[in-house]
Every structure is written in C-alpha cells, then in structure tokens.
N, C-alpha and C positions, 0 to 999 in steps of 0.2 A: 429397382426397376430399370432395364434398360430405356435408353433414350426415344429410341425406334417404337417400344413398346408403350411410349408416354405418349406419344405423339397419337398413334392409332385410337387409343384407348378416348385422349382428346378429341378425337377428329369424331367418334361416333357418338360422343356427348354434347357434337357438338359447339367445341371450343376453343375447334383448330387456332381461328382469326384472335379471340384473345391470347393464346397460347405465343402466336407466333407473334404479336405484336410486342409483349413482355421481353418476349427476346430479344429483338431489333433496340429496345430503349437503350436508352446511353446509363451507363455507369453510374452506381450512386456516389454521389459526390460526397466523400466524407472529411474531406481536408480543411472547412473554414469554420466548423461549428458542429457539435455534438447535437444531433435530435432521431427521434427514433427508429428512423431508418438505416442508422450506424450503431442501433444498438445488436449484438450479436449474444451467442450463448453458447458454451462448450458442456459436456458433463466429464468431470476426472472418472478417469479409471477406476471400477469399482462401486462407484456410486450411482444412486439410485436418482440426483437430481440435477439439476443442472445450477451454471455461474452462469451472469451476465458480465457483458464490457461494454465497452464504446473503442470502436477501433476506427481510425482513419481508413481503413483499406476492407475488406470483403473480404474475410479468411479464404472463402471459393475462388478468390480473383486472382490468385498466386500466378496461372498461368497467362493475365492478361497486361500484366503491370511488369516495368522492368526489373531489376535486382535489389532485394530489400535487403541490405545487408544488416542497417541497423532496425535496434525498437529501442522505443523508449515506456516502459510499463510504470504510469503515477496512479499512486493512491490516493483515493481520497480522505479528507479528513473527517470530525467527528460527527459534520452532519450529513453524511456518505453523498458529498455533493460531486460524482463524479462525472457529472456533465460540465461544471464547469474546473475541476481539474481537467478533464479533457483538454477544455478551450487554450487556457492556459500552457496545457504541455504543447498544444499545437504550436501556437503561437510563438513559445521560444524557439521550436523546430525551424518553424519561417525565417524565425531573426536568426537564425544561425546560416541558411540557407541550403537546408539537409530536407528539405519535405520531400525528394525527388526518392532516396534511399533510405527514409525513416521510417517505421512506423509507428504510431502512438496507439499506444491502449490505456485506457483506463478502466481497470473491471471494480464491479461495486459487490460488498456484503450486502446480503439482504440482511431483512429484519420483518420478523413478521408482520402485519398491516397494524395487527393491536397492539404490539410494542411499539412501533416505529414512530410514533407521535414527537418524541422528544429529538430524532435523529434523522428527518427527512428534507430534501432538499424538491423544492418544485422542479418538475422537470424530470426529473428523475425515474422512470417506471417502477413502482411497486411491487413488489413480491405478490407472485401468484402461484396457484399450484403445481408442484413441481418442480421449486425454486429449491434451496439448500440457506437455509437461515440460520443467523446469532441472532444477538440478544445486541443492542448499541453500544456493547463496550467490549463483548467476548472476542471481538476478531481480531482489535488492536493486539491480543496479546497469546495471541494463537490459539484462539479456543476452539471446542469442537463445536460444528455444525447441530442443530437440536435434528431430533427423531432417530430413529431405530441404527442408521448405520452413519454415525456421527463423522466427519473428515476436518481437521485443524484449519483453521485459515491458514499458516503455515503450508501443510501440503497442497493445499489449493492453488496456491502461485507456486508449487513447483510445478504441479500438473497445467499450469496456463504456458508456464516457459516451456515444457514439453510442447505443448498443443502448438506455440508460436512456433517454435523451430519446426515443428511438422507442417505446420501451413505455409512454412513460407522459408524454405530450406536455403537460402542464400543467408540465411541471418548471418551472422558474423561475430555482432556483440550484444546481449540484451542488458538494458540499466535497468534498474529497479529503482525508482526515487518517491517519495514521500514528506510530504511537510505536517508539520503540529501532529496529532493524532494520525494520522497517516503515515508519518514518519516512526510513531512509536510502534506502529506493527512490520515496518520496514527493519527497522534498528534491532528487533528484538527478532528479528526472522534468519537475519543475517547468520547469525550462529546454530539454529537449527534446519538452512535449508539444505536439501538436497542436492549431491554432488551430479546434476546436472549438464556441469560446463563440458563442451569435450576438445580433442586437439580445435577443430572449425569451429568454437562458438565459445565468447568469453562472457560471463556473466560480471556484473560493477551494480553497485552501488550507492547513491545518494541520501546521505542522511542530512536534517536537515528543522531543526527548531522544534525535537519533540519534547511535548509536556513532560513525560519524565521518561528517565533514561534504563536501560538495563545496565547495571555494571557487575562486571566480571571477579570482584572484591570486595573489603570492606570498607575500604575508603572511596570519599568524595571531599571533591572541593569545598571548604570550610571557609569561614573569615576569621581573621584573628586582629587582633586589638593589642598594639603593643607585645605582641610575644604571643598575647595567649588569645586561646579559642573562643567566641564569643556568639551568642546567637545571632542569626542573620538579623534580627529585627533591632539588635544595636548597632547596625552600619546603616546610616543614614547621608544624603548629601551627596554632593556632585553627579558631576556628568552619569559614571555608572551607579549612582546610588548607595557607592560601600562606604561614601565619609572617609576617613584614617585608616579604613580596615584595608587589610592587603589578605590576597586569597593562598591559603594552600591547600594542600593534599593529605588526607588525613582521616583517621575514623571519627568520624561523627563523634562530639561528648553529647550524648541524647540515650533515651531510655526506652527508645523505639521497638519492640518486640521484632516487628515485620521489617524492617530496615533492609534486609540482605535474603529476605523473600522474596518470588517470582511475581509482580514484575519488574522487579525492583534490582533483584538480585538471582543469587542461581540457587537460593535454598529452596525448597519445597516445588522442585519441578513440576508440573503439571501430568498426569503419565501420557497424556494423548502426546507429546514434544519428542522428538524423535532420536535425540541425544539428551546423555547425561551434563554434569556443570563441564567436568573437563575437558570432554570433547568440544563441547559447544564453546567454551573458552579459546579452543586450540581453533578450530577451523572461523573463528569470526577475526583469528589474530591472522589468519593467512587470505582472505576474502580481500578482495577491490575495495575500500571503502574511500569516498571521497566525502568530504564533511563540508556544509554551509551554514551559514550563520544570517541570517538575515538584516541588513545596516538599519532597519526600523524596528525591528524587535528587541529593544534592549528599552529598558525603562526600571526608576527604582521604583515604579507605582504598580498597580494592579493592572494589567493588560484586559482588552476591548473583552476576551475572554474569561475572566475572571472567574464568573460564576458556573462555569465546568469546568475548570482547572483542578486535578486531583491536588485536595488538600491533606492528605493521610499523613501521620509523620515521617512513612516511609517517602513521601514526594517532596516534603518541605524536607528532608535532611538533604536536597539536591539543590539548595536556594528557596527560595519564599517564595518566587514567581515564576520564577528559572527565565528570565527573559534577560 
C-alpha cells in the first residue's frame, strides 16, 4: 500500500490524528535494555514462518541512523535467554565505545509453549502462531524446524546474516558469538554455514565455553599418568584439578560407540546439514575463528550447571566437566 493511500484510507476511518501522531513519536530507544518493543521478526526465504530477535536498531530505520558498519549477532544459551544475552552483548558494545556503528542482535529458537517448560527464560516472548520451532536442544546442533517444510537452525542465521546486510547495507563485518550452549550451535555452525561473506562484508567468529565441542577427528585431549592414558576421574588436585596428570592429544582409550558421531563428530551427519565431513572440515579450517575461555570457568568440580550438562560418553571423552 502506498503511503498517500494509507493516509486517505486513515483519514476516512477516521485516524488521521492517531496516525499522525505515531509518526511524529521519537525513535524507539533500543540501545540500554532488551523489552518488547525491540523485539522484531524476519521470515527466511522459503518458509512458511517466521524468527524472532532483539535488535538494538529498527531493521526499517536504516535510512534514519548513521553508518552501521558493524553487528555483532549473540546466541543464546540453553535456557534461550535471549533478552539478557542481549543485555550483555549491549553492554560490552558500550565498554568498547562502538554503540554509535554497532549493531547488536540477538535472535532466539523458539520451542513450542508445551515443550518449553524446561528451556524458558522470563522475559522472553513465547512462541505463537506462526513462529518456526525446535525442540530445547535441536537447534544447538542444527536441527530442523518441526512442521511440514522443516529449515536447520543452521540456515536460519544464514538467512538473518542475509536479512542483516539487506537492512542495513553499510555492514562491513558481521561476528557471530555464543557462550555455553549458545556457543555449541555457534561452533558447530561454523563449518556448515553459508558462503555468505562477499568482497564489502566479512563474516568472524566467536567461540567460547561450549558444553561439548564438535571435532573434525578422532582425537581429543586425554590425561595421562606417567606416560600412560588414564581416565579423567584419576586426575585429581590442584589448581586445574589434573593432580600429576599432564594433557595430550590422542584417541580416546574408551568403548564409546558414538564418540566420533554428530555432535560430537562428523560421523552420521544429519541430512538437513548442508555439507558433507570434508567439506565442513575444509571450510571451518579457513573461517575467522577467534576462541575464549572464560578466567571463572575452570573448576575440577562440577559446575553451577551440572545437572544439564551432556553426560553421554561421547561428552565426557571431552573431559568430565569440560570446564
């Protein structure tokens, strides 16, 4: 509908004076705090439903704000609290003093209202009709969307990094970062996403303290005792919790079936994943990755998470806690 034509159509219902006061209002303010009037929704390509985000900025306000060169796109973690990853990504924008050319998004999985008991964060809007849902754990690891024309979470941030750089054509770099569970659909995305980046627009990175990792082989860091291989739960003591034991590199001695399964590994790909192992091996070996570690997350004990911590033996052949 043309504009001219909105206007008339107002005017004989009526509602010119609410119409035009709407417009006169100042800008919603979405740079100090995630609430629902910075929540927004795009639909990818092809599908029949729509994503949510929280974005600092008005996708529509591209022509009213100066040059966004940068974004910065955080996920949430496993209880899809992405209101206050928002906050948080805001926050370090400020301390860096980039809020002027940043923009922050953080888009959330839904889950439907009857699953979502175990994975809902207050604050957060709910899934409603029309949304594109998981299940609370299928999207950490690119799973498809439930109902008839299913989409990966995986292609879902490829189609938000399209939709970003369409809304806001100055971009320059978009990061991608995630921590804990957020991280492990970050980390695991990396290799299957979409060659999106072009000459004007570099796609990076952030990985950063996730529960369990994907690896590209069949080793992982082990402890060893004296020479030889020992299980994780004979390194006891000190600072980092290993005792005596000193770490290498190495195939697991363990009798783990699933070890070197997805998500674990690159066996038994998923078919919705849009590369096979070596591709996705070759293009996460040439991607931006910058890695963090976090100076509180290390403990030989059971972390504040514990009890959803994947315990499989494919997660413990990654360390006991992985912290």
């Amino acid at each position: 509908m043309q504009i001219s034509t909105f206007f008339r159509t107002a005017a004989l219902l009526g509602m010119f004076c609410i119409v035009a006061e709407r417009a006169s209002a100042s800008p919603i303010d979405c740079t100090n705090v995630a609430k629902d009037s910075c929540y927004f929704s795009f639909t990818p390509a092809n599908q029949a439903g729509r994503v949510h985000f929280y974005s600092s900025l008005d996708p529509s306000s591209k022509g009213s704000v100066g040059p966004i060169t940068h974004a910065l796109v955080v996920m949430h973690g496993h209880p899809r609290d992405a209101n206050k990853t928002f906050n948080a990504a805001l926050a370090a924008v400020k301390a860096a003093g980039a809020v002027t050319n940043t923009l922050v998004v953080a888009p959330i999985y839904q889950v439907a209202t009857a699953q979502a008991n175990k994975c809902s964060t207050k604050g957060v809007p709910t899934a409603v009709q029309g949304d594109l849902t998981w299940t609370c754990g299928t999207w950490v690891a690119g799973g498809v969307s439930t109902g008839p024309a299913g989409i990966s979470s995986f292609a879902v941030m490829d189609a938000l990094i399209v939709q970003l750089k369409k809304d806001f054509p100055d971009l320059t770099t978009i990061t991608v970062a995630g921590f804990s569970a957020g991280d492990q659909m970050v980390q695991h995305y990396i290799g299957f996403a979409a060659d999106v980046a072009t000459p004007d627009l570099k796609v990076r990175y952030v990985v950063s303290d996730p529960g369990a990792w994907l690896y590209f082989d069949s080793e992982r860091v082990q402890p060893a005792l004296n020479g030889a291989q020992v299980a994780w739960s004979q390194c006891q003591g000190g600072v980092q919790g290993l005792g005596d034991c000193e770490l290498k590199i190495a195939a697991p001695n363990t009798s783990c079936p699933s070890i070197n399964s997805w998500k674990y590994g690159l066996d038994k790909l998923p078919s919705g994943l849009s590369r096979g192992a070596a591709q996705a091996r070759s293009h996460y070996a040439a991607a931006d990755v910058s890695y963090i570690e976090g100076a509180l997350d290390s403990s030989p004990a059971k972390g504040a998470h514990y009890g959803i911590l994947d315990k499989s033996c494919a997660a413990n052949a990654q360390g006991l806690y992985r912290m």
